[in-house]
OpenMM code with the backbone's topology and positions (N, CA, C; nanometers):
from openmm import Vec3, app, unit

residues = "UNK UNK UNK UNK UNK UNK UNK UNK UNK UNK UNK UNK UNK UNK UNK UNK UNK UNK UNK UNK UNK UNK UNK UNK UNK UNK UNK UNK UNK UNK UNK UNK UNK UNK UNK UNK UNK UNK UNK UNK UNK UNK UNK UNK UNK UNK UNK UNK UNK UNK UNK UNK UNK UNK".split()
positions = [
    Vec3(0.1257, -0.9028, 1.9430),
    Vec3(0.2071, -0.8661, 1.8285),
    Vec3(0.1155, -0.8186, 1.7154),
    Vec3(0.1002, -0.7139, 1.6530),
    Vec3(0.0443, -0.6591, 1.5646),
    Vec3(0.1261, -0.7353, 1.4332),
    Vec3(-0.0028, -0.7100, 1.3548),
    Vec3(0.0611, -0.7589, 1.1882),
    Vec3(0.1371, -0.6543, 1.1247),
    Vec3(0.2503, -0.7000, 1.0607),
    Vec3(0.2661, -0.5872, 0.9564),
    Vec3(0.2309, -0.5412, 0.8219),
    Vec3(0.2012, -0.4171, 0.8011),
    Vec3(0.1660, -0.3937, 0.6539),
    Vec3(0.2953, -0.3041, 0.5620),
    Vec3(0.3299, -0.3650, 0.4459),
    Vec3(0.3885, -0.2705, 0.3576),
    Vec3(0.3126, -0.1776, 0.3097),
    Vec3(0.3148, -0.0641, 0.2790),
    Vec3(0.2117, 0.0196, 0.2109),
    Vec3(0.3309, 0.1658, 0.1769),
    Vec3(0.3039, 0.2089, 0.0305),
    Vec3(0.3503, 0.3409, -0.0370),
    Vec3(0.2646, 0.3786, -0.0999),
    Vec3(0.2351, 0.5339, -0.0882),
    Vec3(0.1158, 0.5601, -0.1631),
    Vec3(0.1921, 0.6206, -0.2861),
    Vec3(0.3205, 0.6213, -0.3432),
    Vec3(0.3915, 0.6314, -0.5089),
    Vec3(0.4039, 0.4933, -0.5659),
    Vec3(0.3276, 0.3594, -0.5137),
    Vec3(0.3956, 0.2429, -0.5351),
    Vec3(0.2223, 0.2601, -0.6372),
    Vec3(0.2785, 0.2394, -0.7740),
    Vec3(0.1772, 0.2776, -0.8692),
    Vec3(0.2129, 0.2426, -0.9904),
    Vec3(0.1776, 0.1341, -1.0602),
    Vec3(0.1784, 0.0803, -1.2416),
    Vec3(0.0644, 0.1004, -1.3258),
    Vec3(0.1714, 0.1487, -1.4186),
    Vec3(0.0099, 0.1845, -1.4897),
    Vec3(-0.0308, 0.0704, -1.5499),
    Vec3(-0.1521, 0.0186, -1.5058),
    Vec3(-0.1843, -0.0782, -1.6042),
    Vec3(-0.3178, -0.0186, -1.6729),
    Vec3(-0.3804, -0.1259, -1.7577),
    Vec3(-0.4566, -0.1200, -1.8544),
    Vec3(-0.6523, -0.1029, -1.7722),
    Vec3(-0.6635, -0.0354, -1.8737),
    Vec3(-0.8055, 0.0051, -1.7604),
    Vec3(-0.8609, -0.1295, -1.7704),
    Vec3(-0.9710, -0.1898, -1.6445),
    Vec3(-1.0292, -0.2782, -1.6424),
    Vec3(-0.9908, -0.3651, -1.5907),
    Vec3(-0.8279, -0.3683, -1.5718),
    Vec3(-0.7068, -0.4928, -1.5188),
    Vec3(-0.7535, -0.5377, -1.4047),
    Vec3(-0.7491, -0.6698, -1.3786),
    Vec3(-0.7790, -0.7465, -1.2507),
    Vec3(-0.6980, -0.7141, -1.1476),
    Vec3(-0.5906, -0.6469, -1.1477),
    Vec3(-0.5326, -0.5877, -0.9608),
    Vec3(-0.5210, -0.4473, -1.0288),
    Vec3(-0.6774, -0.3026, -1.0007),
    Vec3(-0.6296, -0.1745, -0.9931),
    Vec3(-0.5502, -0.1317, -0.8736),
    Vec3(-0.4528, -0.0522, -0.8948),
    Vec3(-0.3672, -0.0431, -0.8218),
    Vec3(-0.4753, 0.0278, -0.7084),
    Vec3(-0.5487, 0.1139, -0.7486),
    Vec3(-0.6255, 0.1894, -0.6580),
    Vec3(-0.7110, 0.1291, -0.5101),
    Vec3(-0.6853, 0.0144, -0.5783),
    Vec3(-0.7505, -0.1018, -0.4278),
    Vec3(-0.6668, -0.1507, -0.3666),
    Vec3(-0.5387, -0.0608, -0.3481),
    Vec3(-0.4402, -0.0807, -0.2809),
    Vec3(-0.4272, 0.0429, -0.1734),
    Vec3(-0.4411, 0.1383, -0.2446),
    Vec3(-0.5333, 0.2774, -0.1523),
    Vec3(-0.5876, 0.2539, -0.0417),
    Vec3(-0.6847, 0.2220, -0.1347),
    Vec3(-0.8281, 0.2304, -0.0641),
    Vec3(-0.8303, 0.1079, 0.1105),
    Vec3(-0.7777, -0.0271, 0.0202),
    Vec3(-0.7708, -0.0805, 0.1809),
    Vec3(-0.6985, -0.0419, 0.2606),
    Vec3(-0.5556, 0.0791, 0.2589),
    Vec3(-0.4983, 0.1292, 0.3151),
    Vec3(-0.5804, 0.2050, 0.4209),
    Vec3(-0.7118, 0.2828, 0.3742),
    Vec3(-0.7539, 0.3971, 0.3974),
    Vec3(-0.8977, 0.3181, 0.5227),
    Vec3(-0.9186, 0.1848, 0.4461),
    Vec3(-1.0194, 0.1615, 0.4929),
    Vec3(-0.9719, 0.0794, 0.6162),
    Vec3(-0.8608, -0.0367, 0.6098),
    Vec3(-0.8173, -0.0515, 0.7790),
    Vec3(-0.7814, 0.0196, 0.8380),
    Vec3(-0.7359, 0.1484, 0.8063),
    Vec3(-0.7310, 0.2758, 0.9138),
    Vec3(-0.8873, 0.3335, 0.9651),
    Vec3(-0.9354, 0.3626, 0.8794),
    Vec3(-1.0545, 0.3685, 0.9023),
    Vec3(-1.1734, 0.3274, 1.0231),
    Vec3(-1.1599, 0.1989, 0.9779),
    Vec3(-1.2065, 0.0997, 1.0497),
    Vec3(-1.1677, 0.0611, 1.2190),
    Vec3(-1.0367, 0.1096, 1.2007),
    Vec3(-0.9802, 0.0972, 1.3089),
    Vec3(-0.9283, -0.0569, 1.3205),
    Vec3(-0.9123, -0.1013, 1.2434),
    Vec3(-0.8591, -0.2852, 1.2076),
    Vec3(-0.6646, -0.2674, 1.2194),
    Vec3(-0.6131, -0.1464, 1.1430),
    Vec3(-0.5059, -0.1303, 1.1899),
    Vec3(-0.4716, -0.0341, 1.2215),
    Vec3(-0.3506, 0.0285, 1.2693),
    Vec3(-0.3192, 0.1528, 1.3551),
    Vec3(-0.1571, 0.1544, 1.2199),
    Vec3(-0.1565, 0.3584, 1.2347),
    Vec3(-0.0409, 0.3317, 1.1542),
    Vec3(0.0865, 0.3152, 1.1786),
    Vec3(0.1082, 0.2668, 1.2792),
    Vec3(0.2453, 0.2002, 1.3490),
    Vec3(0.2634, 0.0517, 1.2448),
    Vec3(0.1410, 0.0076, 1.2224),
    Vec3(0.1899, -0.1381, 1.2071),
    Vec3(0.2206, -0.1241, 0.9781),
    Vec3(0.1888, 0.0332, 0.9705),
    Vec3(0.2172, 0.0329, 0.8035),
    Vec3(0.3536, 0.0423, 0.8227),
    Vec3(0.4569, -0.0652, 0.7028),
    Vec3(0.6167, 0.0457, 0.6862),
    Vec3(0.6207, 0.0471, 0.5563),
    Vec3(0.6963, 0.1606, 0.5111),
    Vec3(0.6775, 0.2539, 0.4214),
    Vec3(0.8243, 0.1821, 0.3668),
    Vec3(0.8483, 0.1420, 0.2475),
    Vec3(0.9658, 0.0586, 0.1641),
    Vec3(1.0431, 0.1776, 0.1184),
    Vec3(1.1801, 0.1908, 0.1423),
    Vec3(1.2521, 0.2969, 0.0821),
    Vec3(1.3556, 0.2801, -0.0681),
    Vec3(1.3755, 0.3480, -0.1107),
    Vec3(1.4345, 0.3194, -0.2457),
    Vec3(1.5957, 0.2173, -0.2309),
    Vec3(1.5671, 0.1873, -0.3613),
    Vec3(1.6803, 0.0577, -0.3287),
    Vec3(1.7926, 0.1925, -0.4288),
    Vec3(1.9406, 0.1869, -0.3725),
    Vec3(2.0101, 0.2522, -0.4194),
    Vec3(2.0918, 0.1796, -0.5046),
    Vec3(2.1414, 0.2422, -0.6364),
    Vec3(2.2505, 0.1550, -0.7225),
    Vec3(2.1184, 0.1018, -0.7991),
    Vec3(1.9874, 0.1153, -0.8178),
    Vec3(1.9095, 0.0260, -0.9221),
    Vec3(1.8947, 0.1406, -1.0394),
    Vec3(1.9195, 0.1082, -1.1557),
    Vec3(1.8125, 0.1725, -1.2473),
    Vec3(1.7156, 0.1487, -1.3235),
] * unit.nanometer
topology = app.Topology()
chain = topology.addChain("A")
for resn in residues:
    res = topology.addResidue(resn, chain)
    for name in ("N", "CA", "C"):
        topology.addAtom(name, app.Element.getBySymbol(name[0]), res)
């Protein structure tokens, strides 16, 4: 059984430079367990918009 990962690459807050979670290291380990070959992209799912929110 493979793990699953959530991952969106628009899932993005702006926070304040310097902030302890940059969103950008959310990227990047995206890029780097592919990479690596640690995960395959079957096991990313991609979250779809919730309808009726504003």
């Amino acid at each position: 059984m493979e793990l699953p990962f959530v991952y969106h690459s628009d899932y993005v807050a702006p926070l304040p430079q310097g902030h302890r979670f940059p969103m950008l290291k959310f990227q990047m380990l995206y890029e780097m367990l592919l990479a690596d070959e640690v995960a395959v992209p079957s096991q990313f799912h991609r979250p779809e918009s919730v309808s009726g929110v504003d």
